[in-house]
ZAPAMAR-982918 format. One record per residue (C-alpha): x, z, y. Coordinates in pm, 1 decimal, always signed. Layout:
N
ATOM, x, z, y
ATOM, X, Z, Y;
...
END
This chain:
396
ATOM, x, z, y
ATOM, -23.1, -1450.9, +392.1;
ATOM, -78.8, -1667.0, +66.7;
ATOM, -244.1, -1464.7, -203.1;
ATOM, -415.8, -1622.6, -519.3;
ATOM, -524.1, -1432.6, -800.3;
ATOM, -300.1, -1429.4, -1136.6;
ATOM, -452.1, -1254.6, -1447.7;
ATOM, -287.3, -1015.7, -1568.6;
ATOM, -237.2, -1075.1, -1994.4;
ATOM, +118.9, -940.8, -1982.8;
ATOM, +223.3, -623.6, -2235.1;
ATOM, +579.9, -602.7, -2043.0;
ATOM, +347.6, -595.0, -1694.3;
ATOM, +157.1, -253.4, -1883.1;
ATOM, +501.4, -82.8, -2004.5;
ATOM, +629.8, -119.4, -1658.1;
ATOM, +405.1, +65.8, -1519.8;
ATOM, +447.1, +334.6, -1794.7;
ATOM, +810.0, +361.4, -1735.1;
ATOM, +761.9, +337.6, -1298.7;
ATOM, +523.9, +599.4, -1272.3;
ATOM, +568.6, +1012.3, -1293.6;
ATOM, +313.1, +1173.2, -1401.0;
ATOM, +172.5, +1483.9, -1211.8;
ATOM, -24.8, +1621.3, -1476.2;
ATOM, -179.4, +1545.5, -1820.4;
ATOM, -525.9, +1639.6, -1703.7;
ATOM, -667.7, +1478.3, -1402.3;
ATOM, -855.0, +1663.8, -1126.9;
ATOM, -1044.3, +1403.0, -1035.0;
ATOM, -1433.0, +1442.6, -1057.5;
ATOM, -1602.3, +1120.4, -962.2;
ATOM, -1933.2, +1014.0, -1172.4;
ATOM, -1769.1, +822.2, -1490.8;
ATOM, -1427.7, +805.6, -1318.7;
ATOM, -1598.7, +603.5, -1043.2;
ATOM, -1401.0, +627.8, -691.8;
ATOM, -1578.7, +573.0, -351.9;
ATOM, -1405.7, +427.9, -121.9;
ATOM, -1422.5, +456.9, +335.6;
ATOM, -1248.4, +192.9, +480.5;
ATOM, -1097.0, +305.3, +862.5;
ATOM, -1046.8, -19.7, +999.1;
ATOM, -1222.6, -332.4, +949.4;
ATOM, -1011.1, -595.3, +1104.8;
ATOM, -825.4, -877.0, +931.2;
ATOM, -610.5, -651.6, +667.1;
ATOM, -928.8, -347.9, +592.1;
ATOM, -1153.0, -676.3, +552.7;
ATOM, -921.4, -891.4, +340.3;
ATOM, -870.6, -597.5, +118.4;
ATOM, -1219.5, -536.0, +62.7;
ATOM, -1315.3, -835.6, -195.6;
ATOM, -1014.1, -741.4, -379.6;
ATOM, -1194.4, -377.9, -421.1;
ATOM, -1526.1, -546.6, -522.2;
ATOM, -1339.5, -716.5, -826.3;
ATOM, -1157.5, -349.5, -946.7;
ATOM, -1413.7, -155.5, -1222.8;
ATOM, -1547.8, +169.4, -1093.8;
ATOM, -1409.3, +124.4, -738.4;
ATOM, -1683.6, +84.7, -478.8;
ATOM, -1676.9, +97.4, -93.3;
ATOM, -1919.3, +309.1, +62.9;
ATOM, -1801.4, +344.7, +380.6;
ATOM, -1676.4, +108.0, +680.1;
ATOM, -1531.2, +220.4, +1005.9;
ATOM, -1403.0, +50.7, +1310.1;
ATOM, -1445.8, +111.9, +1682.0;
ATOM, -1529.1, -236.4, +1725.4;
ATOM, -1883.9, -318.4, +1662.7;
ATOM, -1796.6, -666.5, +1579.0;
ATOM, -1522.0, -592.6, +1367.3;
ATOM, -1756.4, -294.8, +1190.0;
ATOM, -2011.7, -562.1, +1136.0;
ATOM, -1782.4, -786.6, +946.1;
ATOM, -1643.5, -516.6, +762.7;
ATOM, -2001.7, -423.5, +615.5;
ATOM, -2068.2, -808.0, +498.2;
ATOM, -1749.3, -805.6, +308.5;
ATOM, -1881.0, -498.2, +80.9;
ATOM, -2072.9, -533.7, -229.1;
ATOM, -2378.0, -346.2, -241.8;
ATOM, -2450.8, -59.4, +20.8;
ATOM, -2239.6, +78.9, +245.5;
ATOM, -2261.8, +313.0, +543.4;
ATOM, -2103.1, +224.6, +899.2;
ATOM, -1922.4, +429.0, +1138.0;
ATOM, -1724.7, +383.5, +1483.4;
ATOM, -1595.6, +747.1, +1468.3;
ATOM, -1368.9, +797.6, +1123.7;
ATOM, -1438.8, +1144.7, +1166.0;
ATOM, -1770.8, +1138.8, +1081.1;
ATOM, -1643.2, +902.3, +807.6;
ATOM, -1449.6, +1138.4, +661.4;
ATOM, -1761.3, +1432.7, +709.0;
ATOM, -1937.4, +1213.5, +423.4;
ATOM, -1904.3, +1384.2, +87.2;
ATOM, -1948.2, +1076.6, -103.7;
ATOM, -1650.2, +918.3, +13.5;
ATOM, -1357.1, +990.2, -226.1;
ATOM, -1071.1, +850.2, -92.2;
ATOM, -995.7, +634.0, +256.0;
ATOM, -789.8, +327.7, +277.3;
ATOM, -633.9, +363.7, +640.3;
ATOM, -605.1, +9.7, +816.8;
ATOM, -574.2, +106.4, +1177.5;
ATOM, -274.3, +24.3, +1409.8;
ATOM, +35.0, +183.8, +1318.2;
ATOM, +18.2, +452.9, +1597.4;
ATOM, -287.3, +551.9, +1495.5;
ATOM, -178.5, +623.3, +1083.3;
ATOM, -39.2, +935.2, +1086.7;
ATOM, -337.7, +1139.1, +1264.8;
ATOM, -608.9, +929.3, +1064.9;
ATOM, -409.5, +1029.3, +713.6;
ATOM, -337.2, +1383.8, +806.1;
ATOM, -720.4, +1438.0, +881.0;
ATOM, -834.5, +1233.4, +604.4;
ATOM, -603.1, +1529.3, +370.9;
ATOM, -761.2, +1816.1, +548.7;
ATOM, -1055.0, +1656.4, +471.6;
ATOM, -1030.8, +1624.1, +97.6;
ATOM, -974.6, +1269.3, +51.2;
ATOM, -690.8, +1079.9, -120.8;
ATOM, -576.9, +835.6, +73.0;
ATOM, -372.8, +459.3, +81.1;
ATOM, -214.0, +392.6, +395.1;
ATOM, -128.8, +92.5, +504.9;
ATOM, +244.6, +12.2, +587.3;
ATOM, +461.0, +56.9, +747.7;
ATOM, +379.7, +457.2, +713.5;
ATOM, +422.4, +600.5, +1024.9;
ATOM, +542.5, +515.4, +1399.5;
ATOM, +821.8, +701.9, +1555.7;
ATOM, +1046.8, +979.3, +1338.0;
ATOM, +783.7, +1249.0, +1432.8;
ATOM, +508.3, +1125.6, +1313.0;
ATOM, +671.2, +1056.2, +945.8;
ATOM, +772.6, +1365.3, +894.4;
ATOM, +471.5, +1540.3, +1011.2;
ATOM, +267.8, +1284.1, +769.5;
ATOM, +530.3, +1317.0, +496.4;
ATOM, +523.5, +1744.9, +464.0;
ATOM, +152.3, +1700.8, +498.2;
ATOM, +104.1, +1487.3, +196.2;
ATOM, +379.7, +1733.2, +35.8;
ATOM, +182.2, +1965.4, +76.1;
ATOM, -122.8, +1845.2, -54.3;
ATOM, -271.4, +1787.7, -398.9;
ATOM, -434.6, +1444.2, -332.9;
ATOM, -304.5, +1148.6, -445.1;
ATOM, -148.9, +934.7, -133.2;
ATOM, -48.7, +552.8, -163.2;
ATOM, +171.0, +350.4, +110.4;
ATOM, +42.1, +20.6, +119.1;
ATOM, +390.0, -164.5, +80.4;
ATOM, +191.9, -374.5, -193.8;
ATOM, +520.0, -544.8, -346.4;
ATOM, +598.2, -244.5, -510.1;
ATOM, +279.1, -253.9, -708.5;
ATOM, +357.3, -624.2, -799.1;
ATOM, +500.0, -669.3, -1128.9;
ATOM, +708.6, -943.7, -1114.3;
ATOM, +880.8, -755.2, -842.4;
ATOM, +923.2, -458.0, -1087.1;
ATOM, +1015.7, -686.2, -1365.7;
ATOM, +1299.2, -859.2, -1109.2;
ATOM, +1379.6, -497.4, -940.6;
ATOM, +1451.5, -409.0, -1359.3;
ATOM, +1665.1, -728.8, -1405.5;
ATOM, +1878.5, -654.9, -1126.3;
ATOM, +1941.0, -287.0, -1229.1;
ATOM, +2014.2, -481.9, -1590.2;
ATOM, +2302.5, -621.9, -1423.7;
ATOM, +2192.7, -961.5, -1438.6;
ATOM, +2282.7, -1030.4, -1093.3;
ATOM, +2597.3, -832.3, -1153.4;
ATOM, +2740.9, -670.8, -865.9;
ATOM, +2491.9, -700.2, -595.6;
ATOM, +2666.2, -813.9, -253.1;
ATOM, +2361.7, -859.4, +20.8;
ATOM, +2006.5, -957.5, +18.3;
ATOM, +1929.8, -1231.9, +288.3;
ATOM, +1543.8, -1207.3, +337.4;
ATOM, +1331.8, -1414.4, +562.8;
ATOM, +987.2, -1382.1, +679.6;
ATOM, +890.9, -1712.0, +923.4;
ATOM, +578.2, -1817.0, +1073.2;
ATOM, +553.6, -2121.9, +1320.3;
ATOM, +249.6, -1927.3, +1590.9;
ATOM, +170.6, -1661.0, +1837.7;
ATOM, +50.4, -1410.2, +1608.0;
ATOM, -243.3, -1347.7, +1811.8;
ATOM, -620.3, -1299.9, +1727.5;
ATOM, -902.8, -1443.8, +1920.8;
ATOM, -1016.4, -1223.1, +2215.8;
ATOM, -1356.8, -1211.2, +2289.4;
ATOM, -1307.3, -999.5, +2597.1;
ATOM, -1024.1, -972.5, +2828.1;
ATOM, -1029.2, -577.5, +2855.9;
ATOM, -1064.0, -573.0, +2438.9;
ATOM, -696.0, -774.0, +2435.9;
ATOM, -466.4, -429.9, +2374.8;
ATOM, -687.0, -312.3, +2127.4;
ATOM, -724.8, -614.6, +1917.0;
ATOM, -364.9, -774.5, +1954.0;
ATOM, -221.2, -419.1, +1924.2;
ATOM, +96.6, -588.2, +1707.7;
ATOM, +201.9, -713.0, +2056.7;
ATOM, +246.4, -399.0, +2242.5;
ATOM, +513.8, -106.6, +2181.2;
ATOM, +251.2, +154.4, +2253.2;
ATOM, +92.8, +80.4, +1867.1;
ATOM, +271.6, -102.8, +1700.6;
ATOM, +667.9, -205.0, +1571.3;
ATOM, +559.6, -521.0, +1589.2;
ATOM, +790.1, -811.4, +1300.0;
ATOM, +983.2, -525.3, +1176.9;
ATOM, +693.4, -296.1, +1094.4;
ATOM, +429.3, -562.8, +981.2;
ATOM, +632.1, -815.0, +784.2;
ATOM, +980.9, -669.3, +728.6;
ATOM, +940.6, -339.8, +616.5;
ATOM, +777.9, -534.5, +312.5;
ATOM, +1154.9, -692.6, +229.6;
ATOM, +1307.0, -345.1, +292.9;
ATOM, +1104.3, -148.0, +78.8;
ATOM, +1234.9, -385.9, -197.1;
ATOM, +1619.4, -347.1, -78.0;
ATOM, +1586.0, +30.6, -143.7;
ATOM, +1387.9, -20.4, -427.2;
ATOM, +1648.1, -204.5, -621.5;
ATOM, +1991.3, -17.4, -472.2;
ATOM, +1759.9, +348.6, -528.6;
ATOM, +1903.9, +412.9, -180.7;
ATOM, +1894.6, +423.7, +189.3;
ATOM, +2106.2, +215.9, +457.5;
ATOM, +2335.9, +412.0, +637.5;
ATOM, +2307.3, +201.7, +958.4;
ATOM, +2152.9, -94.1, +1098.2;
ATOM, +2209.4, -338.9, +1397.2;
ATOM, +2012.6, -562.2, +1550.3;
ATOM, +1885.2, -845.0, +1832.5;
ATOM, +1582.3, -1004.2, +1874.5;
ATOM, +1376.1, -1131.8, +2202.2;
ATOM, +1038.5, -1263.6, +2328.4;
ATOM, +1233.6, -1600.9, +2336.6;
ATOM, +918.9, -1813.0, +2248.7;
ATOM, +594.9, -1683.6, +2384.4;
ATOM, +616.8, -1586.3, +2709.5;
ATOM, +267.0, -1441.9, +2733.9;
ATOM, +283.0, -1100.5, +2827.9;
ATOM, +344.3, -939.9, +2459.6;
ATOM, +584.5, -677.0, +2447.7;
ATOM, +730.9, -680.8, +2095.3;
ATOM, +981.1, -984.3, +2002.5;
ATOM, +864.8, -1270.6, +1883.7;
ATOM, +1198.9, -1299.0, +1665.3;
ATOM, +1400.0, -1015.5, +1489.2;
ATOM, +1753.2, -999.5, +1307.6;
ATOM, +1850.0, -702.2, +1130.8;
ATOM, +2160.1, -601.6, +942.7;
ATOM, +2151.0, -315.4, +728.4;
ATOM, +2462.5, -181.4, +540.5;
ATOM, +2406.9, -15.3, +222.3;
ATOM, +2596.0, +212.2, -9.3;
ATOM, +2864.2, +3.2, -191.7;
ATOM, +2929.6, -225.1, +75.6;
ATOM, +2578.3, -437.5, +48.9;
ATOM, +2416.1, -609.1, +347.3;
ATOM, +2047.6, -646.8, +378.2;
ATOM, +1937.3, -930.7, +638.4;
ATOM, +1619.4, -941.6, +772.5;
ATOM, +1532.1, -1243.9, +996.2;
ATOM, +1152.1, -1329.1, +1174.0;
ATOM, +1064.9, -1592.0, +1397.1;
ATOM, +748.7, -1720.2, +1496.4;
ATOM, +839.6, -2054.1, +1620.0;
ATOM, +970.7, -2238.0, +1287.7;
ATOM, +790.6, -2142.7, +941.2;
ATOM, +1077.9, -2343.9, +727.3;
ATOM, +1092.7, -2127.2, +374.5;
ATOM, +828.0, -1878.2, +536.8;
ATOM, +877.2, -1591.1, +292.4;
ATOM, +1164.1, -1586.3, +74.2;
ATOM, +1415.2, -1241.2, -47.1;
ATOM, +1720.8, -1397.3, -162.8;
ATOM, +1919.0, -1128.3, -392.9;
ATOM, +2302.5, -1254.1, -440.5;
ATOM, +2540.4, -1105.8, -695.7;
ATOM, +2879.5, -1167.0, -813.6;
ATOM, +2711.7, -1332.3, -1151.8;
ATOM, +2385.0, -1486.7, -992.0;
ATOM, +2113.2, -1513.1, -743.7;
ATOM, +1755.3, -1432.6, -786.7;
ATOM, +1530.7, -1556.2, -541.5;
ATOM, +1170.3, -1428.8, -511.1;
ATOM, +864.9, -1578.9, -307.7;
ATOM, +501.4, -1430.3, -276.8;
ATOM, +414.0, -1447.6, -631.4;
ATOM, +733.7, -1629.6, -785.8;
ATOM, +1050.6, -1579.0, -888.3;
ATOM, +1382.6, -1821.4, -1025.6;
ATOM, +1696.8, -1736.9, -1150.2;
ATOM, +2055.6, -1878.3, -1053.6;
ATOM, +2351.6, -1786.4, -1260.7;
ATOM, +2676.2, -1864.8, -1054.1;
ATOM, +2854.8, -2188.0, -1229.5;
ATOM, +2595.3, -2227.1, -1467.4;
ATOM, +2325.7, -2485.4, -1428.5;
ATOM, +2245.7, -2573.0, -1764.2;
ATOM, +1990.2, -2747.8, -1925.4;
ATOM, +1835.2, -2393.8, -2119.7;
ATOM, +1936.7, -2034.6, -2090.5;
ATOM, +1809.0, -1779.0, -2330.1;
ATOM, +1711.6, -1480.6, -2278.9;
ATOM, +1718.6, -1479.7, -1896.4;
ATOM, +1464.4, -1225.9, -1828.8;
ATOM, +1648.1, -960.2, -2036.5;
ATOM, +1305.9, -814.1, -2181.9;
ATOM, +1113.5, -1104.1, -2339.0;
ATOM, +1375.2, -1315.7, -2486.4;
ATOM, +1195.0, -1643.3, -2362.0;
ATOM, +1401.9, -1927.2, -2320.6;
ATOM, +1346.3, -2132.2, -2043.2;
ATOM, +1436.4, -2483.8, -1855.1;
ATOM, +1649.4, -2550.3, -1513.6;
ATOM, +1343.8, -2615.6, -1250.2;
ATOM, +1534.8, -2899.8, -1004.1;
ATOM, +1623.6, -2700.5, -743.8;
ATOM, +1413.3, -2430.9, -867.0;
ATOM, +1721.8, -2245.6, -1130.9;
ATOM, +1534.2, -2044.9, -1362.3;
ATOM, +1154.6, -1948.8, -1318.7;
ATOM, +1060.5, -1652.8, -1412.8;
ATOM, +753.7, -1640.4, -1580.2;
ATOM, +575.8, -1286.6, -1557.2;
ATOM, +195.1, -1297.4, -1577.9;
ATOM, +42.1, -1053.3, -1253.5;
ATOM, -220.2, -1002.0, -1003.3;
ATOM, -194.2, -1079.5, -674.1;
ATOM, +11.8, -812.6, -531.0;
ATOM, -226.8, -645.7, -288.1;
ATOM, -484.8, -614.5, -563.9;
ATOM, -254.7, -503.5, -804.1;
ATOM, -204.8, -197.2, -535.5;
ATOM, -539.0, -161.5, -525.0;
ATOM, -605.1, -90.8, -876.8;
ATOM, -304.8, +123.9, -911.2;
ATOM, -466.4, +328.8, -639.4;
ATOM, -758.7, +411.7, -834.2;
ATOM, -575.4, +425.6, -1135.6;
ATOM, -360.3, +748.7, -979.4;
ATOM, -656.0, +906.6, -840.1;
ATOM, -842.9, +887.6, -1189.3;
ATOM, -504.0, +973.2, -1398.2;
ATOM, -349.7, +1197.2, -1128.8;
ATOM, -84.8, +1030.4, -1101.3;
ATOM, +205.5, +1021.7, -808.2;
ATOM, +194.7, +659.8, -755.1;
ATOM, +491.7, +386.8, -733.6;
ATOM, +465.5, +341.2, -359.6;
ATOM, +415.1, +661.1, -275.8;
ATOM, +494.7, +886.7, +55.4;
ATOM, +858.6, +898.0, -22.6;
ATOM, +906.5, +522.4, -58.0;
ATOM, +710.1, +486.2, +240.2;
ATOM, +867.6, +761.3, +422.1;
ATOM, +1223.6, +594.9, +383.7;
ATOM, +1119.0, +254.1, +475.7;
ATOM, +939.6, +374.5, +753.3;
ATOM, +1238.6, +577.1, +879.2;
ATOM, +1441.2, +244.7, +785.4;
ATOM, +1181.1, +5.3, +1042.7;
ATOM, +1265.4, +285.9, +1365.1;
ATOM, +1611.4, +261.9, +1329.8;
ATOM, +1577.4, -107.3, +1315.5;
ATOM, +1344.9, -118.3, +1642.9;
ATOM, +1601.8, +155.9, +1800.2;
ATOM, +1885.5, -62.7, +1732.7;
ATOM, +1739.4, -421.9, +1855.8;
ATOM, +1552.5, -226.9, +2155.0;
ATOM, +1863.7, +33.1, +2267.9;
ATOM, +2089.8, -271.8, +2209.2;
ATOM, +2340.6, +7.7, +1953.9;
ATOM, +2441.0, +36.7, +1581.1;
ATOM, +2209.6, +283.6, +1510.1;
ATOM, +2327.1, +570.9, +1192.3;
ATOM, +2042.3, +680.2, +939.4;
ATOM, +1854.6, +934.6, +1084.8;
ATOM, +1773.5, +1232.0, +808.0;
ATOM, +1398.7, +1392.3, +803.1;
ATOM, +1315.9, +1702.1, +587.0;
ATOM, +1032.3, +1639.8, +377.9;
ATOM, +1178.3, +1246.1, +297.3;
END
């Protein structure tokens, strides 16, 4: 994924986040030494070890603790962390360490809703990684455990912490877009996916995303990102979804498709798309939002505006909030120009930010619970080959 660092100077960005978030209480219960939060990491592999330079550049947010089952993977782990940290292969024993505050989970997906669950019982606050929770069982065990808990508990669907995204998500409520008819989202790579294998009988557990045993392969890893935002912005659910996909491509022994289409249907008549392939990477990411007065398109980090009929030179006041006026990009429409951090960071810091304020964060287990629930039906329909209804949980 592309990720570069924006700084975040925006006053809009800080009253967003004001407005997003509920707050659980006015006094937090969080004890840490000068509101400092230590961090485990359970699972060093590429997304626990990307995340952990972002952590090293959030105040009072230290990682203390790395564990993987992989020695390898461990070791890398530990050189990504500033300063001292301990190493584990068992995350139980991890989560035994009384120093550790919180755990970010970044294990395969089958593995999430055990790790979380333990790490509660244990005493730790936790950020999951998306997508939540494999199989309808094991999100609504996760989700009435979290309910019933008083730590704080993040899903790492790390759009929802961006603020451009909020700022869009706001537009679109605005009306900008007017009547909002589908979202046609898109999330293309051109390669296998795979990671280098050092060992044949080590292939399962480091390309997990290939097999249906741990993973939900495109839909859980990259499209649940792009569905998050769909309910996000229609505060709802999709009452169905169909689907194909295939292992079309690379025929080399992976069991989950190497291209997906999805077609949710929303209330109000919208229909979410969801497309992956991994043998063309034209537009790579892109959410297109249409409406009956405009478009908005959004990228990793940017964002343009597209009134229908209009393509004029200026138009004020496009963002709705800041009353900037801007220019026509060539094929661009409208940028809009929202200072933020790179979105996974920006999750990051909102993480510590709810531990320290006790607050219920924006993605929280609810979010994550309905995209996750959102992702199975999607794998149910493509896989069963059926139009597959919205399956109701209690605790979501």
């Amino acid at each position: 994924m592309k990720r570069r660092e924006f700084v975040v100077k925006s006053s809009l960005a800080t009253a967003a986040v004001a407005t997003t978030t509920s707050v659980l209480g006015s006094i937090s219960n969080f004890h840490g030494a000068n509101d400092t939060v230590n961090l485990g990491v359970i699972g060093t592999g590429d997304r626990g070890s990307g995340l952990t330079p972002y952590i090293n550049q959030i105040d009072k947010f230290n990682v203390i603790a790395c564990c993987d089952t992989l020695p390898f993977r461990l070791e890398n782990g530990l050189g990504k962390v500033e300063g001292k940290a301990q190493g584990y292969q068992d995350y139980r024993k991890l989560l035994d360490n009384q120093d550790v505050d919180a755990v970010l989970i970044a294990t395969p997906l089958n593995t999430h809703s055990k790790i979380a669950m333990d790490a509660l019982d244990a005493g730790k606050h936790v950020y999951c990684e998306k997508t939540l929770a494999k199989g309808y069982a094991g999100i609504q065990h996760l989700a009435g455990k979290v309910k019933s808990s008083p730590k704080i508990f993040q899903t790492g669907h790390q759009y929802h912490s961006s603020r451009l995204y909020a700022h869009v998500a706001r537009m679109i409520k605005n009306g900008t877009i007017g009547k909002i008819t589908a979202f046609e989202c898109q999330w293309n790579r051109n390669g296998n996916w795979r990671r280098p294998v050092p060992s044949p009988d080590l292939e399962r557990a480091i390309n997990w995303r290939m097999y249906k045993e741990f993973s939900g392969g495109l839909a859980a890893e990259l499209c649940s990102h792009q569905i998050d935002f769909a309910n996000w912005v229609t505060e709802s659910t999709p009452d169905k979804v169909m689907g194909i996909g295939g292992i079309d491509y690379w025929k080399d022994g992976r069991e989950t498709f190497d291209n997906i289409h999805l077609i949710y249907n929303y209330p109000k008549g919208i229909k979410a798309k969801f497309t992956c392939l991994t043998s063309n990477a034209m537009d790579d990411y892109k959410i297109k939002v249409l409406g009956d007065k405009g478009t908005i398109i959004l990228d990793y980090v940017k964002a343009w505006f597209y009134p229908e009929g209009k393509q004029n030179k200026e138009l004020g006041e496009v963002d709705g909030v800041s009353g900037a006026t801007v220019k026509w990009d060539e094929g661009k429409g409208y940028p809009l120009n929202i200072d933020h951090e790179d979105p996974s960071k920006q999750a990051l810091r909102d993480f510590r930010d709810s531990i320290v304020n006790n607050t219920d964060p924006i993605s929280n287990i609810t979010t994550g619970a309905k995209t996750a629930i959102c992702v199975q039906m999607g794998l149910d329909a493509m896989y069963n080959d059926e139009i597959v209804q919205w399956k109701s949980l209690p605790n979501v």
